[in-house]
N, C-alpha and C positions, 0 to 999 in steps of 0.2 A: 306591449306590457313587459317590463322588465323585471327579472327574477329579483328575490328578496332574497340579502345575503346569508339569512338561514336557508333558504332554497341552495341556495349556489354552493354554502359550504355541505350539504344532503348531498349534492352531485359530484364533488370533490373534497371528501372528509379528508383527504391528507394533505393537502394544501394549506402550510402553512402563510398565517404571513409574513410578506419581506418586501421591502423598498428597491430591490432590486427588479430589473424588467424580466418579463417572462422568459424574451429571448436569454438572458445575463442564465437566470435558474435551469435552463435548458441545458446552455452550454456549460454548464458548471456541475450542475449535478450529474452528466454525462460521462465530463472527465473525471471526477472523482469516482462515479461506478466503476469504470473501467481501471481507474490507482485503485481501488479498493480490490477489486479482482487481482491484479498483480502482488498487494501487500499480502492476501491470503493464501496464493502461490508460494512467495519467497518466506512465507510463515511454514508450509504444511516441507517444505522442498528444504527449511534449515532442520523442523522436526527432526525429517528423516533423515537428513546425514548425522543428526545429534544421535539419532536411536543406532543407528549404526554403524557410529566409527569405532573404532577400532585401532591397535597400536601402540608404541613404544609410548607417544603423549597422549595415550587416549584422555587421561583423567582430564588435563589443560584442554583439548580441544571439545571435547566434552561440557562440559562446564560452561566454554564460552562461546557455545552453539546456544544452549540451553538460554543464557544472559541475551544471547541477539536475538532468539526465539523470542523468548518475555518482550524483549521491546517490541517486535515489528507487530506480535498479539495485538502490545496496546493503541498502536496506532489504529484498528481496526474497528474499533467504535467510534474513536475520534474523527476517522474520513465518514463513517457512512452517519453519524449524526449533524455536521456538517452540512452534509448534499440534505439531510431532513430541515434544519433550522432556516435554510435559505428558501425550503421549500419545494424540493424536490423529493426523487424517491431514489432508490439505491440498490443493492444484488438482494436477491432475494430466492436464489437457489444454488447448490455447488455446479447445476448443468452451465448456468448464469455466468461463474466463475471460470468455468472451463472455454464457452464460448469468448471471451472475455480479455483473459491472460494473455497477456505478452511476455512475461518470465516463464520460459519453459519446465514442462517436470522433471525431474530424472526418475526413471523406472527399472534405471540398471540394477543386476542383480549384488554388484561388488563394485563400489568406485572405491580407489584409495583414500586416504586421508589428502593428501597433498592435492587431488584434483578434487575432493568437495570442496575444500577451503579455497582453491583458484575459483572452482564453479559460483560458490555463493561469492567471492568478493566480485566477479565479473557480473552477478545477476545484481548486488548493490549499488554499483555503478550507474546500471543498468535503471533502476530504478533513481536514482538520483537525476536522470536526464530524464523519465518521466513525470518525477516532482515538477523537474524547469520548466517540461511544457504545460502541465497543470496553472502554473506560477502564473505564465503568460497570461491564459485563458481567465483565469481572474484578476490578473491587472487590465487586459482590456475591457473588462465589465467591472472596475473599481472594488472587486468586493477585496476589502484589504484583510480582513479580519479572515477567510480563510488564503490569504494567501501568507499570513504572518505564520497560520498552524504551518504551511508548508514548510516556509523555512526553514523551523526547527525539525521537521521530518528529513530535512536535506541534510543537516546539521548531521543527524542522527544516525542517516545514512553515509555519511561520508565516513567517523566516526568510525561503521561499521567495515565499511569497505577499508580504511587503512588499517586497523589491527588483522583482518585475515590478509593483506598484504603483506605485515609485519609477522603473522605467524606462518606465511610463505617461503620468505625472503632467505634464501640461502649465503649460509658464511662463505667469507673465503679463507 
């Protein structure tokens, strides 16, 4: 005798549905748990260089920690709602995020201004080649609609990595 789909949804209330195959939702809502762990790394890791830079440009470097903070924040409901609409599930603690991350902390007591801004544009990068392999993972299960969000997360990220390049980049 086979379950009644109010039965089955009692046994999996958060099972959404989606057209995509179990396997596709597994390996999809996997890698975005794990981008979504790195977005809230390279979020908590610009905070704190924004809370404590310091220096001659503080105001300028300042300011556009804060503007890169804001975006990477927003991306942060958009991945983990995502891995929910396809019908998965997503972080669900900071232990989560810790086991998790692949963009490392800094816990240093003093970085300069000039190695946080090298630090976070190499963790951007960084993250941008995480997008690609996401990208992958949902073009071999066709789900196109979040690999479109990626895109623009790539976009957004590259973006970010060339202005702290540009506010690196020594005169001559």
């Amino acid at each position: 005798m086979s379950p009644t789909s109010a039965e089955a949804r009692r046994r999996s209330p958060l099972k959404t549905p989606s057209d995509l195959p179990t396997n596709a939702i597994t390996d999809i809502s996997a890698a975005l748990t794990a981008l979504l762990a790195d977005v809230f790394a390279l979020y908590v890791k610009t905070k704190n260089f924004h809370w404590h830079m310091s220096g001659p440009h503080f105001r300028d470097y300042h300011l556009l920690l804060d503007e890169q903070a804001e975006q990477i924040f927003d991306m942060t409901d958009e991945v983990a709602e995502r891995a929910r609409k396809i019908g998965g599930t997503t972080l669900r603690s900071i232990g989560q995020i810790a086991r998790q991350q692949r963009i490392p902390d800094n816990d240093a007591d003093y970085v300069t201004p000039e190695d946080m801004l090298s630090e976070l544009r190499e963790d951007n990068l960084h993250l941008v080649s995480i997008l690609r392999e996401v990208h992958e993972v949902c073009d071999e299960h066709n789900d196109v609609a979040t690999a479109s969000l990626i895109e623009n997360w790539i976009d957004q990220s590259e973006r970010r990595t060339w202005f702290l390049f540009e506010t690196t980049r020594q005169s001559k």
